[in-house]
OpenMM code with the backbone's topology and positions (N, CA, C; nanometers):
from openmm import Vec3, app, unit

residues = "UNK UNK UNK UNK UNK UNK UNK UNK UNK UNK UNK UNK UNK UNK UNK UNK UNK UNK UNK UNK UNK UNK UNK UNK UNK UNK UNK UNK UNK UNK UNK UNK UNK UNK UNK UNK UNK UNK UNK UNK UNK UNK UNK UNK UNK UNK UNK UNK UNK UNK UNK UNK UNK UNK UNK UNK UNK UNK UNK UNK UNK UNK UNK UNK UNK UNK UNK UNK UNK UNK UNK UNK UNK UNK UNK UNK UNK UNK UNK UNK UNK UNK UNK UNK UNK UNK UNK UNK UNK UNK UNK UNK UNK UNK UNK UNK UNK UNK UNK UNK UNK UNK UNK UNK UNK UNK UNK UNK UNK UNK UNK UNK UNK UNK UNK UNK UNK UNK UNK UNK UNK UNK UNK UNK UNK UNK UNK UNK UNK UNK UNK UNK UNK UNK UNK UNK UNK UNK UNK UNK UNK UNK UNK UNK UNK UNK UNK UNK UNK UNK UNK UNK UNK UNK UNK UNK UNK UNK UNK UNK UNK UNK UNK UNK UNK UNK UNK UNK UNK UNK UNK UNK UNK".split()
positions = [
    Vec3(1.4569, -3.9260, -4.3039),
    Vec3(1.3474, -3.8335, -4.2872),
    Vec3(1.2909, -3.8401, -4.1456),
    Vec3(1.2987, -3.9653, -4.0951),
    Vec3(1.2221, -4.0009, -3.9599),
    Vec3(1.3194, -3.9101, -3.8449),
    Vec3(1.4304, -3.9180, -3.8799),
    Vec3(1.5525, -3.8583, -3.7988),
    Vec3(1.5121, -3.7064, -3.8133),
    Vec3(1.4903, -3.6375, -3.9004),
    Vec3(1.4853, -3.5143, -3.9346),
    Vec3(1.3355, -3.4349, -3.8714),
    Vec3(1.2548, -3.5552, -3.8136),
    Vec3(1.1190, -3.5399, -3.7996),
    Vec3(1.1403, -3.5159, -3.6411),
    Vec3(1.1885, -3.6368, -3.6077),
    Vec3(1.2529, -3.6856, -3.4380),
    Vec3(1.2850, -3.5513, -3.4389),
    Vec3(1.3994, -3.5201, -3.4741),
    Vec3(1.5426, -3.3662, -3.4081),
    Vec3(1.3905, -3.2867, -3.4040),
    Vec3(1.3484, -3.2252, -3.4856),
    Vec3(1.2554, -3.0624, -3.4941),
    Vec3(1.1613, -3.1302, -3.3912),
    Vec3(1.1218, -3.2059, -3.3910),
    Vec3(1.0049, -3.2078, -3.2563),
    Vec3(1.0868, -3.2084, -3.1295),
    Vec3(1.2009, -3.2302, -3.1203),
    Vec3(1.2703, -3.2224, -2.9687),
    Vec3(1.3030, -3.0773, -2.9736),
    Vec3(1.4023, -2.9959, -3.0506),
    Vec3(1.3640, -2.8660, -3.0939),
    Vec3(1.2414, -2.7810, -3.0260),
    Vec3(1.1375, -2.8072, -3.1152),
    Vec3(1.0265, -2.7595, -3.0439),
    Vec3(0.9771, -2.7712, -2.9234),
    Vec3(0.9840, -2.9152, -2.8754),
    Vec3(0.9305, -2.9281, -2.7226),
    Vec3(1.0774, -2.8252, -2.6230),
    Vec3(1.1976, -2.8494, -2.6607),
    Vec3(1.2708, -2.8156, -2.5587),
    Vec3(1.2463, -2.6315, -2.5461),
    Vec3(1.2399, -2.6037, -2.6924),
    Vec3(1.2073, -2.4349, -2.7137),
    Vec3(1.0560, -2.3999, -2.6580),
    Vec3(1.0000, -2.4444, -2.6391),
    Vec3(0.8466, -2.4288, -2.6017),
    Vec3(0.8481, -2.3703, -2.4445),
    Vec3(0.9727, -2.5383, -2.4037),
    Vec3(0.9464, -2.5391, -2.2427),
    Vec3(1.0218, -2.4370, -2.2090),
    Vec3(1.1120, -2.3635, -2.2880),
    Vec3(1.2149, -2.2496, -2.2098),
    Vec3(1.1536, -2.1301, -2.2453),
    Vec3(1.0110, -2.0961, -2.2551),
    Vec3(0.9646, -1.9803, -2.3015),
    Vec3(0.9193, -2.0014, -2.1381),
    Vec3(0.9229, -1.8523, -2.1173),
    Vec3(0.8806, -1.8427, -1.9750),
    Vec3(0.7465, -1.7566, -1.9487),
    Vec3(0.6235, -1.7830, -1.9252),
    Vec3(0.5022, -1.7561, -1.9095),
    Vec3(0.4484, -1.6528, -1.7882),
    Vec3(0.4095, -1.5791, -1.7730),
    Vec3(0.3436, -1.4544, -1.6641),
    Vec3(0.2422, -1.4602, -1.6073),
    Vec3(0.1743, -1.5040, -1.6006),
    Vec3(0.0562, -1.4995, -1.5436),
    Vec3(-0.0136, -1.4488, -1.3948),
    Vec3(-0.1445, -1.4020, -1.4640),
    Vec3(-0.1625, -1.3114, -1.3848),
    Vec3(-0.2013, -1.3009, -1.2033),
    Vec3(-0.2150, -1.4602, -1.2017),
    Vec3(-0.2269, -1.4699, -1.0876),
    Vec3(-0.1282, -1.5320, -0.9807),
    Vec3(0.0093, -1.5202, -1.0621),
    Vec3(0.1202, -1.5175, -1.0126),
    Vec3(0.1979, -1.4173, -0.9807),
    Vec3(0.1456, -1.3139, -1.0882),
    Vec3(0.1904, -1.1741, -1.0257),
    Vec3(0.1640, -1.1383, -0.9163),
    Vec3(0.0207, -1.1676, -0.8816),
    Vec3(-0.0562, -1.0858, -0.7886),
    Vec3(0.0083, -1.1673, -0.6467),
    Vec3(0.0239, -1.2663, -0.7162),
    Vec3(0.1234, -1.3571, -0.5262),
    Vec3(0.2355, -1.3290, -0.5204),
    Vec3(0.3058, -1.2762, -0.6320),
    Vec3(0.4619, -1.2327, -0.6004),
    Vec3(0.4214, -1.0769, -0.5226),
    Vec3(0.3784, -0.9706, -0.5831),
    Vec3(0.3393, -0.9030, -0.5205),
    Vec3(0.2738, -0.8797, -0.3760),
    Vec3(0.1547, -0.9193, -0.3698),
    Vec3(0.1176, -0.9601, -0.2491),
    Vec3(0.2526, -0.9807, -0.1243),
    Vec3(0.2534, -1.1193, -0.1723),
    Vec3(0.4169, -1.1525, -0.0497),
    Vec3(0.5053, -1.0515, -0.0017),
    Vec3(0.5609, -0.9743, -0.1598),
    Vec3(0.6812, -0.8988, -0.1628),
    Vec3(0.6435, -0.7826, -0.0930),
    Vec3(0.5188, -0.7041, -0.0724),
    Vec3(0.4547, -0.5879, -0.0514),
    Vec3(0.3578, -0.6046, 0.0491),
    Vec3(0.3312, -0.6838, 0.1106),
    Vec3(0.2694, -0.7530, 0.2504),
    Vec3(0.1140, -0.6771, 0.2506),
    Vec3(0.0265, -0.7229, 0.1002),
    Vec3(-0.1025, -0.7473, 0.0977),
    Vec3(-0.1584, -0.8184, 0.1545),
    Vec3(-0.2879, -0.8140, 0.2225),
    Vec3(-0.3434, -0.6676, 0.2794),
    Vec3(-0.2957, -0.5711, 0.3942),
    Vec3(-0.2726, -0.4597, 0.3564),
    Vec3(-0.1988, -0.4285, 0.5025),
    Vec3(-0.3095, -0.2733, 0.5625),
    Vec3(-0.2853, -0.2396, 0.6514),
    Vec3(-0.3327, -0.1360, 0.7381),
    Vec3(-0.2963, 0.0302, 0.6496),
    Vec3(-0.3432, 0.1060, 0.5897),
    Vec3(-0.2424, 0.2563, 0.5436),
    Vec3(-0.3316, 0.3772, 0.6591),
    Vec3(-0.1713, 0.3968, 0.7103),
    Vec3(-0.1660, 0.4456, 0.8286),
    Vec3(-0.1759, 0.6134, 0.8265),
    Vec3(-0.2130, 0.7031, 0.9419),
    Vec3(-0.1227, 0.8568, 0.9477),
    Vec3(-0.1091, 0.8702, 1.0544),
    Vec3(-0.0138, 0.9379, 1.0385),
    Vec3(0.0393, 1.0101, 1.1778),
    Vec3(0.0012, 1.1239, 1.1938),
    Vec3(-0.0400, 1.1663, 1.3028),
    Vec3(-0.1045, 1.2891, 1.3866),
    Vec3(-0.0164, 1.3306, 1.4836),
    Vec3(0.0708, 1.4323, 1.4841),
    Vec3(0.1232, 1.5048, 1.5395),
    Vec3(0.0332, 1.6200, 1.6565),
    Vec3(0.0066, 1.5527, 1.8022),
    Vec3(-0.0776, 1.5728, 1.8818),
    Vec3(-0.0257, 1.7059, 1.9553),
    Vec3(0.0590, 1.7580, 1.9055),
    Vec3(0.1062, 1.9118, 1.9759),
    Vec3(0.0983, 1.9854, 1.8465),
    Vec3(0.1202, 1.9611, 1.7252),
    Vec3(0.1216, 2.0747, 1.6455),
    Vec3(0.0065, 2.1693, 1.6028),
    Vec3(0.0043, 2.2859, 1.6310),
    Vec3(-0.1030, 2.3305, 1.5711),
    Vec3(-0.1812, 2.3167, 1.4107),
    Vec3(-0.0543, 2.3400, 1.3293),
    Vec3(-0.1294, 2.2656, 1.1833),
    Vec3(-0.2185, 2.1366, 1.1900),
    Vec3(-0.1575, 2.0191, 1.2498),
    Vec3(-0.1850, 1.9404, 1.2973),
    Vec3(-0.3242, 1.9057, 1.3316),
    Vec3(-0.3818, 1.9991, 1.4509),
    Vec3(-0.4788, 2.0361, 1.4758),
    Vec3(-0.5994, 2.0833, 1.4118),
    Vec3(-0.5306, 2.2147, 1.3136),
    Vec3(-0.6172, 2.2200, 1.2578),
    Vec3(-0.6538, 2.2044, 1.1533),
    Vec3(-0.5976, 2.0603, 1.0746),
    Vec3(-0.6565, 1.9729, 0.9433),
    Vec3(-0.7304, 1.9273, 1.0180),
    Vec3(-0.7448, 1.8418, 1.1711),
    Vec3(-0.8438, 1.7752, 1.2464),
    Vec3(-0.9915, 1.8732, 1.2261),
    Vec3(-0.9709, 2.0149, 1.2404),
    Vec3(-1.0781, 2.0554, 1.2662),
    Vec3(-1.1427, 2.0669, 1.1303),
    Vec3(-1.0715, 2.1338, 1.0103),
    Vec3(-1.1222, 2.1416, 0.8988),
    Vec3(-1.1644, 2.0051, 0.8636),
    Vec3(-1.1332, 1.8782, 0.8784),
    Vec3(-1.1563, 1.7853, 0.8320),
    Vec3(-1.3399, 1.6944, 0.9001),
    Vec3(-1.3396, 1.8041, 1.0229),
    Vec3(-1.4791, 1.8073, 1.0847),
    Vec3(-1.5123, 1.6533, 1.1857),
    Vec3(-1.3424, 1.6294, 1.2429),
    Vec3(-1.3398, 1.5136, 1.2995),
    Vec3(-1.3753, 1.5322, 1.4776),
    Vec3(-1.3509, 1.6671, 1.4985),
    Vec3(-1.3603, 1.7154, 1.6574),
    Vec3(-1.5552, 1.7771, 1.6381),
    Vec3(-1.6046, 1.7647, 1.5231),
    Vec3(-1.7700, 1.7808, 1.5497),
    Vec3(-1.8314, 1.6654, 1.5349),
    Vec3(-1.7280, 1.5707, 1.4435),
    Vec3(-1.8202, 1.3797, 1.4841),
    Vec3(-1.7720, 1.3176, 1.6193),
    Vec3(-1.6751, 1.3873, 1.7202),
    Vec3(-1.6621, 1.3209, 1.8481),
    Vec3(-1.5266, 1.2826, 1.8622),
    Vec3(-1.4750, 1.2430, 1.7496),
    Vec3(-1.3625, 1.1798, 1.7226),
    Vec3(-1.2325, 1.2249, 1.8168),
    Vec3(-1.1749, 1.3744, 1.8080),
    Vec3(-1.1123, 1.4149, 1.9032),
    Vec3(-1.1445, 1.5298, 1.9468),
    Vec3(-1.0936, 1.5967, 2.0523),
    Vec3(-1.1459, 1.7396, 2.1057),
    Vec3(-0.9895, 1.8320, 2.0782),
    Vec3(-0.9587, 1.9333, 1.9897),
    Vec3(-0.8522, 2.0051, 2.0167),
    Vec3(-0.8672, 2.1316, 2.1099),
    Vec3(-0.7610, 2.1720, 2.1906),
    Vec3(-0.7508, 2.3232, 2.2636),
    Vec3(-0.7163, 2.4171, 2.1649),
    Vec3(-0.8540, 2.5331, 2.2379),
    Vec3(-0.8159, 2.6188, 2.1311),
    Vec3(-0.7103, 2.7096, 2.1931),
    Vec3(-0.7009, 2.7269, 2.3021),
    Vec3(-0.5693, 2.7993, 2.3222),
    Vec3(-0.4987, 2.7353, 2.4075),
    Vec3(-0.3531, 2.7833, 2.4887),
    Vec3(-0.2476, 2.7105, 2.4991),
    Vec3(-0.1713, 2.8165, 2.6215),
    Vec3(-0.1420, 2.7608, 2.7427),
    Vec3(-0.0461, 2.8522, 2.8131),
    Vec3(0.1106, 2.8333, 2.7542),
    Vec3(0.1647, 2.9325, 2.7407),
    Vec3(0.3211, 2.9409, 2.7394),
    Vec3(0.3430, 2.8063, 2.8061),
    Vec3(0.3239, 2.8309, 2.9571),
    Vec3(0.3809, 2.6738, 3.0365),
    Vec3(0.3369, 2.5167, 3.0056),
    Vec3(0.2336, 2.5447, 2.8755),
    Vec3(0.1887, 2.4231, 2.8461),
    Vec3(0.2383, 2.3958, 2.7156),
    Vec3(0.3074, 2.4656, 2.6504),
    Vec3(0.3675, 2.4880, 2.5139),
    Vec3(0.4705, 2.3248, 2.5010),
    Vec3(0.4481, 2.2643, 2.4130),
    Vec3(0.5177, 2.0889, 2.3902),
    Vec3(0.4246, 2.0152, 2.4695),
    Vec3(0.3020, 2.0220, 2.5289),
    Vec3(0.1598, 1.9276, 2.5794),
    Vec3(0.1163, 1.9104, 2.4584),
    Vec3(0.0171, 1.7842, 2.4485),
    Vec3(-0.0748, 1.7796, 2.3650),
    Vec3(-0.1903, 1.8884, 2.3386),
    Vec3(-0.2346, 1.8954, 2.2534),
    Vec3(-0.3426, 2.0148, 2.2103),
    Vec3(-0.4678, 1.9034, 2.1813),
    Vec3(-0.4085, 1.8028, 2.0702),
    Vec3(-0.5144, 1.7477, 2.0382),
    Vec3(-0.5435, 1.6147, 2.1303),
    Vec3(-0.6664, 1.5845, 2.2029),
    Vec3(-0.6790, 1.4772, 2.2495),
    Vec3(-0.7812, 1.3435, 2.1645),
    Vec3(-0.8004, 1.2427, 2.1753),
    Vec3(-0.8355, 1.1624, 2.1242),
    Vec3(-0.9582, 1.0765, 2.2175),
    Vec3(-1.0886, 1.0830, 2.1792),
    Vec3(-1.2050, 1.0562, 2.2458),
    Vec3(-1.1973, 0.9394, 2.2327),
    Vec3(-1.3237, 0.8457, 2.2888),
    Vec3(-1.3521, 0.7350, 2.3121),
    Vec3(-1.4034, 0.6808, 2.1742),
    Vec3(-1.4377, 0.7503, 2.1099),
    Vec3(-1.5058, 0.6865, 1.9942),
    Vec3(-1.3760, 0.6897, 1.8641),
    Vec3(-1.2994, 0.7515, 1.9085),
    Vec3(-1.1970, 0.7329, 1.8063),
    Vec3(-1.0860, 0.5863, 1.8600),
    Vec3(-1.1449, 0.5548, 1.9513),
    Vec3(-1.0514, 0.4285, 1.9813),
    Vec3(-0.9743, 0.3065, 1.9337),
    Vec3(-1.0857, 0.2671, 1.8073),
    Vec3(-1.1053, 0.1675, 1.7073),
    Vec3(-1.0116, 0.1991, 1.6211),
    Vec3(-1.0158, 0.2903, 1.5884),
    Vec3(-0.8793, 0.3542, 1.4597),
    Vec3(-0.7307, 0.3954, 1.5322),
    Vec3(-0.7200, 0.3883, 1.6646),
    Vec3(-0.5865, 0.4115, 1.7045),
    Vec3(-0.5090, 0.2850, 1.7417),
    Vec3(-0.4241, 0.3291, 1.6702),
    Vec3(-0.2989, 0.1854, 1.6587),
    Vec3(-0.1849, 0.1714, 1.7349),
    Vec3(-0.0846, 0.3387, 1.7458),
    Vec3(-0.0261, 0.3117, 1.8208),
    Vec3(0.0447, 0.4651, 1.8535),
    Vec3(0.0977, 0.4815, 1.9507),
    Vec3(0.1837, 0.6019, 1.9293),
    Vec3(0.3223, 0.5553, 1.8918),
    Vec3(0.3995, 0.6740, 1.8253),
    Vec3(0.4908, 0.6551, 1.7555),
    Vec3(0.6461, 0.6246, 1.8099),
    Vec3(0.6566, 0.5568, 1.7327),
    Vec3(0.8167, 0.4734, 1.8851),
    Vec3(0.9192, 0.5814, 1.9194),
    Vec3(0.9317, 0.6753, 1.8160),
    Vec3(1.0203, 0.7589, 1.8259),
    Vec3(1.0390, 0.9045, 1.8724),
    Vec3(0.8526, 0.9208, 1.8578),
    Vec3(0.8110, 1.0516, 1.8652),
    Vec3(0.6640, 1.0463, 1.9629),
    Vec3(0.6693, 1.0693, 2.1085),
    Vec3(0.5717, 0.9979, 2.1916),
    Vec3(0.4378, 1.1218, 2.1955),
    Vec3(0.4768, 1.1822, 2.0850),
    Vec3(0.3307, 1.3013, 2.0650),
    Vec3(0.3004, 1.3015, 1.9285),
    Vec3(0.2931, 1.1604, 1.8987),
    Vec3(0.2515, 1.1883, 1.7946),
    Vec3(0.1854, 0.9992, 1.7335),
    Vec3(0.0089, 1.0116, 1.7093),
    Vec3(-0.0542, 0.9125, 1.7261),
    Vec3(-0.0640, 0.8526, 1.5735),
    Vec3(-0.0527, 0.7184, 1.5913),
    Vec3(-0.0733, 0.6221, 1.4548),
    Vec3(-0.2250, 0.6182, 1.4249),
    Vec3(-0.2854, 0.6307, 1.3458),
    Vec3(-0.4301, 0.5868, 1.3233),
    Vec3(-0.4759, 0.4712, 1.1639),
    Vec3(-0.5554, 0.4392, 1.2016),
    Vec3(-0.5990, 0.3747, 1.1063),
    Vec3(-0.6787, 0.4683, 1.0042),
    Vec3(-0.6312, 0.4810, 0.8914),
    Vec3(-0.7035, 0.4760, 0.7714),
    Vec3(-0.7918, 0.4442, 0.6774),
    Vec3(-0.7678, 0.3205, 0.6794),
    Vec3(-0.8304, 0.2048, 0.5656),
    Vec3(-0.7115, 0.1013, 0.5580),
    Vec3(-0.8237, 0.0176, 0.5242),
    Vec3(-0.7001, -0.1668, 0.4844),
    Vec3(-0.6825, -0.1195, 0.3430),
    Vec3(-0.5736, -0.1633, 0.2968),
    Vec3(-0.5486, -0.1744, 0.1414),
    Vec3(-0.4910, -0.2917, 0.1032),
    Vec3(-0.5290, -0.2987, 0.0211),
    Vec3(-0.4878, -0.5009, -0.0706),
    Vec3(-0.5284, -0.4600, -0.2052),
    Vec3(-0.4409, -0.5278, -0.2945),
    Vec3(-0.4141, -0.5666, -0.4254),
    Vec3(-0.5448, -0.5499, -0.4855),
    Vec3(-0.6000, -0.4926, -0.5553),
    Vec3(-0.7471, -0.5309, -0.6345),
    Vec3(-0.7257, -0.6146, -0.7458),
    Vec3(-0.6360, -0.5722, -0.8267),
    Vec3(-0.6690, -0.6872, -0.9694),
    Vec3(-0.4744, -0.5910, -1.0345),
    Vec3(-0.4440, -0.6905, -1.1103),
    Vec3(-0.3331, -0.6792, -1.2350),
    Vec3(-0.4101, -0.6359, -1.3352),
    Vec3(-0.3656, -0.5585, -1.3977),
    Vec3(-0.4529, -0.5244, -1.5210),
    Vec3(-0.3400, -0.5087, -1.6307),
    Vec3(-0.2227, -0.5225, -1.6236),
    Vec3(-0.1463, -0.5507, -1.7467),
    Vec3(0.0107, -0.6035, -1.6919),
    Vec3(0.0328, -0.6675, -1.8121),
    Vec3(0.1562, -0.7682, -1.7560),
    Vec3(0.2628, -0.7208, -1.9433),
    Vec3(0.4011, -0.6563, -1.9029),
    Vec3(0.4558, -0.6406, -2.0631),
    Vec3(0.5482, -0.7433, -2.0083),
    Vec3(0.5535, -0.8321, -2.0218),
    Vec3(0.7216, -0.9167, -2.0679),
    Vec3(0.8086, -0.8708, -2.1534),
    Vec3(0.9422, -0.8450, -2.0893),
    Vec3(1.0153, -0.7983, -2.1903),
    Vec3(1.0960, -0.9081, -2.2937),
    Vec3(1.1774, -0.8934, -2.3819),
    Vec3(1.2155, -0.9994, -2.4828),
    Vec3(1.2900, -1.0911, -2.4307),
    Vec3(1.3738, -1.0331, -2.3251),
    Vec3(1.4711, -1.1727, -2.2656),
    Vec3(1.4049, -1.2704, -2.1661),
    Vec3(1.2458, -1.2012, -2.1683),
    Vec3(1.1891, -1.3288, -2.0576),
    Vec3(1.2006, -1.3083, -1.9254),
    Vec3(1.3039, -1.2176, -1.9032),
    Vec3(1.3398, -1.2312, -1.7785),
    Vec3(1.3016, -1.1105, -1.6609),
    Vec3(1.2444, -1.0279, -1.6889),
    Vec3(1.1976, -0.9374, -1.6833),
    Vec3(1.0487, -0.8386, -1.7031),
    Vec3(0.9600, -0.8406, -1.6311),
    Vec3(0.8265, -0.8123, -1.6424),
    Vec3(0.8338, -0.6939, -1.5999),
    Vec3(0.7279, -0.5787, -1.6607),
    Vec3(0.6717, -0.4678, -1.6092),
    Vec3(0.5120, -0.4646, -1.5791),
    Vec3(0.4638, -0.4541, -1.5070),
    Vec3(0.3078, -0.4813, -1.4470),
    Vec3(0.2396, -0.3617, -1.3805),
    Vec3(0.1248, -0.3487, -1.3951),
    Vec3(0.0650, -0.2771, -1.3700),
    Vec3(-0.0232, -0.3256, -1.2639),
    Vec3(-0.1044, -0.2771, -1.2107),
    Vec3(-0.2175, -0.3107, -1.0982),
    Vec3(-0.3028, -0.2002, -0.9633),
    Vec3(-0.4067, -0.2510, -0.9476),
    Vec3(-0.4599, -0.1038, -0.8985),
    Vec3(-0.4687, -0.2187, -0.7478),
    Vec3(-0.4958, -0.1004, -0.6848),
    Vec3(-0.4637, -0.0928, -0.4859),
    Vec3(-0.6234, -0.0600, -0.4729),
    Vec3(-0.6845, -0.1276, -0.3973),
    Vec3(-0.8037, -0.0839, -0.3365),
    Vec3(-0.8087, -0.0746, -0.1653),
    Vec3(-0.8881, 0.0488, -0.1255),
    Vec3(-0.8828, 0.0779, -0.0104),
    Vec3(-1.0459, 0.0260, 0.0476),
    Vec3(-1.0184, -0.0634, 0.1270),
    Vec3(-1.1607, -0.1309, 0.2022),
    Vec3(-1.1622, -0.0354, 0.3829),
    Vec3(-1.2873, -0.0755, 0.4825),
    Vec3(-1.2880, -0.0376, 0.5719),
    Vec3(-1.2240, 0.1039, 0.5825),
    Vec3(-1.3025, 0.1568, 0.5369),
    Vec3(-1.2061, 0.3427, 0.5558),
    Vec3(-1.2717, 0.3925, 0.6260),
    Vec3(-1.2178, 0.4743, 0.7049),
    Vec3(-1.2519, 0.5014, 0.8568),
    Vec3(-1.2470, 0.6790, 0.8159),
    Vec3(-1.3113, 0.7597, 0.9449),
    Vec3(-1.3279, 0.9034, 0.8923),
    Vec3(-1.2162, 0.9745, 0.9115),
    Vec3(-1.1169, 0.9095, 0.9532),
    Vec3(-1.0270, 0.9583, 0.9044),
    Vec3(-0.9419, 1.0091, 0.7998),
    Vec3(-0.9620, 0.9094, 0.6973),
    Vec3(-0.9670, 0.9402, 0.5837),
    Vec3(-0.9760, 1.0571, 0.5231),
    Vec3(-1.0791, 1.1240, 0.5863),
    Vec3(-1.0629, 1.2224, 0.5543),
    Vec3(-0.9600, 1.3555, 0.5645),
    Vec3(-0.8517, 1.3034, 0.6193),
    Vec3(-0.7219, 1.3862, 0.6183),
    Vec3(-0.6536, 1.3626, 0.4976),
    Vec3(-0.6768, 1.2438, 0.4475),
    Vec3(-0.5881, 1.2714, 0.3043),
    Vec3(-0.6523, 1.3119, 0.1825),
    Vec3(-0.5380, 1.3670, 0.0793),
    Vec3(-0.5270, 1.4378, 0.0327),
    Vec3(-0.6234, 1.3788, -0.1486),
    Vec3(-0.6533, 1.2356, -0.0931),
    Vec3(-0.6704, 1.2042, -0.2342),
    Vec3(-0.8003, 1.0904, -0.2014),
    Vec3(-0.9069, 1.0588, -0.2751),
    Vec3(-1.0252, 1.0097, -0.2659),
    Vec3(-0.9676, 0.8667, -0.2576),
    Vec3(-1.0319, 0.7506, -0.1034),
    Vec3(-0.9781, 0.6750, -0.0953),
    Vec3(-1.1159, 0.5544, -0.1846),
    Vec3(-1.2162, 0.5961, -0.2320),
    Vec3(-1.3143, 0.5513, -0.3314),
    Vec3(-1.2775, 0.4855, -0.4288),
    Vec3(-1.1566, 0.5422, -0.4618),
    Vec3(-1.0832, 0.5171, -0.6248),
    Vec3(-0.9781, 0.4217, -0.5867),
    Vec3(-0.9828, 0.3592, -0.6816),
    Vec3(-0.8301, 0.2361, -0.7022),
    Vec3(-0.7668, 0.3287, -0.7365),
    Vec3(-0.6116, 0.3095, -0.6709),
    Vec3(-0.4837, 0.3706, -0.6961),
    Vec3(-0.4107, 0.2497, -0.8326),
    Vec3(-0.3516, 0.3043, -0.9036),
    Vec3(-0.3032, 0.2635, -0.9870),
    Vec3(-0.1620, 0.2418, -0.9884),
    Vec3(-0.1116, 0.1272, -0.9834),
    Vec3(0.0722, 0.0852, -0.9580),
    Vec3(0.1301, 0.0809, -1.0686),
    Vec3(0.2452, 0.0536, -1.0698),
    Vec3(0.3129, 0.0041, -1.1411),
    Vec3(0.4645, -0.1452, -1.0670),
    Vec3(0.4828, -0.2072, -1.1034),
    Vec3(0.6495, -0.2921, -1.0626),
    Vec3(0.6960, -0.3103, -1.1394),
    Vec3(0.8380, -0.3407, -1.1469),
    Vec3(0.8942, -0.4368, -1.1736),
    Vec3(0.9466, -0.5594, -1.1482),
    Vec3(0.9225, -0.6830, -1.2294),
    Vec3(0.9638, -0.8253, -1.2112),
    Vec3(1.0722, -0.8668, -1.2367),
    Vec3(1.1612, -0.9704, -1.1643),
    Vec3(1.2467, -0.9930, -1.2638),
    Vec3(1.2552, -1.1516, -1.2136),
    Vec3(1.3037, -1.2344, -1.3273),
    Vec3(1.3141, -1.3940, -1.2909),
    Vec3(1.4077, -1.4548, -1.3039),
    Vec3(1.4349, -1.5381, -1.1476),
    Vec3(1.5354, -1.6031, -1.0902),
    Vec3(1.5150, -1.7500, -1.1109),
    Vec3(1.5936, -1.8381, -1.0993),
    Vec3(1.5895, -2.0031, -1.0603),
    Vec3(1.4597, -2.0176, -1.0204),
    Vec3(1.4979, -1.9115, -0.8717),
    Vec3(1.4001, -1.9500, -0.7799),
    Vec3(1.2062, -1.9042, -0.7839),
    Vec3(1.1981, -1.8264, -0.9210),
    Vec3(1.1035, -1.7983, -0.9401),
    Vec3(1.0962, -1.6056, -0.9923),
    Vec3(0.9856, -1.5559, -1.0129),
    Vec3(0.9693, -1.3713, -1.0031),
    Vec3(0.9889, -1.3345, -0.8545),
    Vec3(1.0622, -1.2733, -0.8800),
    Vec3(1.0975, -1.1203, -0.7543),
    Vec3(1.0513, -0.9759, -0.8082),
    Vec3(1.0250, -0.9155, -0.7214),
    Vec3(0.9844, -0.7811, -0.7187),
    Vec3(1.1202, -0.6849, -0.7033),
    Vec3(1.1044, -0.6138, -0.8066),
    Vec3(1.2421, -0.5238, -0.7885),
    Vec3(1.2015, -0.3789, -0.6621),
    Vec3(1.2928, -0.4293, -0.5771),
    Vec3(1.2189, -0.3415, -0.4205),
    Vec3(1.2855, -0.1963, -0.4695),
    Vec3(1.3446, -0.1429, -0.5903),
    Vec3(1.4089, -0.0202, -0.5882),
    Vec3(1.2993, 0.0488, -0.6327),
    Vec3(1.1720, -0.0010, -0.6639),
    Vec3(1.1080, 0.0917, -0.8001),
    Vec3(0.9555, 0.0934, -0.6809),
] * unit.nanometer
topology = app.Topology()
chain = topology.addChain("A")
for resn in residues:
    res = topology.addResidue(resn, chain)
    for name in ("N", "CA", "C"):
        topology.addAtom(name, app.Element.getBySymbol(name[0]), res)
């Protein structure tokens, strides 16, 4: 009987330890790492295009100082910049673009991880689906070029999957 008592408790301890656990503040560091929280969310401003231009103006960034656009344009000046970029917009410019030298990087807002808010493990353990919302801090008036309220947590989704070496982030999804 003592034998029969011994085996099921080794049983149990060895089955216990091979259940593999999620937690939530391991997600948020696999993530983080894998997705390089907190980072900068950027736009690009295309400084010759007229559309370009004039989301700047609708967006009411050339009446807070921010930049000045031309309203008109000689033929011989046609591929110059239109839109220029003031002194007070300085703080939010990051970089011009490596590939495209008319066209300016700006700062947005920082974004970082806010919270996990659901974790499904799937049956083989090996494999997590997670949820989690994105919060946007320091948002700059720029912001106001995009298309979607940066007030609100954005809502994610990943996938996990687990190695030897620990959860990875599946970079396809």
């Amino acid at each position: 009987m003592k034998t029969v008592s011994v085996f099921g408790l080794v049983v149990l301890f060895l089955t216990s330890c091979s259940q593999l656990k999620l937690e939530k503040e391991e997600v948020a560091s696999v993530i983080r790492t894998e997705k390089n929280y907190p980072k900068v969310y950027e736009y690009e401003i295309n400084m010759t295009d007229p559309a370009s231009a004039r989301k700047l103006l609708d967006a009411g960034l050339e009446a807070e100082g921010l930049v000045t656009v031309d309203k008109t344009q000689k033929l011989k000046d046609a591929g110059q910049p239109i839109v220029h970029f003031m002194e007070k917009a300085k703080p939010y410019l990051l970089r011009i673009d490596e590939k495209y030298d008319n066209v300016q990087v700006v700062k947005v807002a920082d974004m970082d991880l806010a919270e996990v808010t659901s974790i499904q493990l799937q049956e083989d353990n090996k494999n997590a689906t997670v949820e989690y919302t994105v919060a946007y801090k320091n948002i700059t008036p720029f912001a106001k070029l995009m298309k979607r309220d940066l007030s609100v947590k954005k809502t994610e989704r990943a996938s996990l999957f687990h190695f030897d070496t620990g959860w990875k982030l599946d970079k396809q999804r």
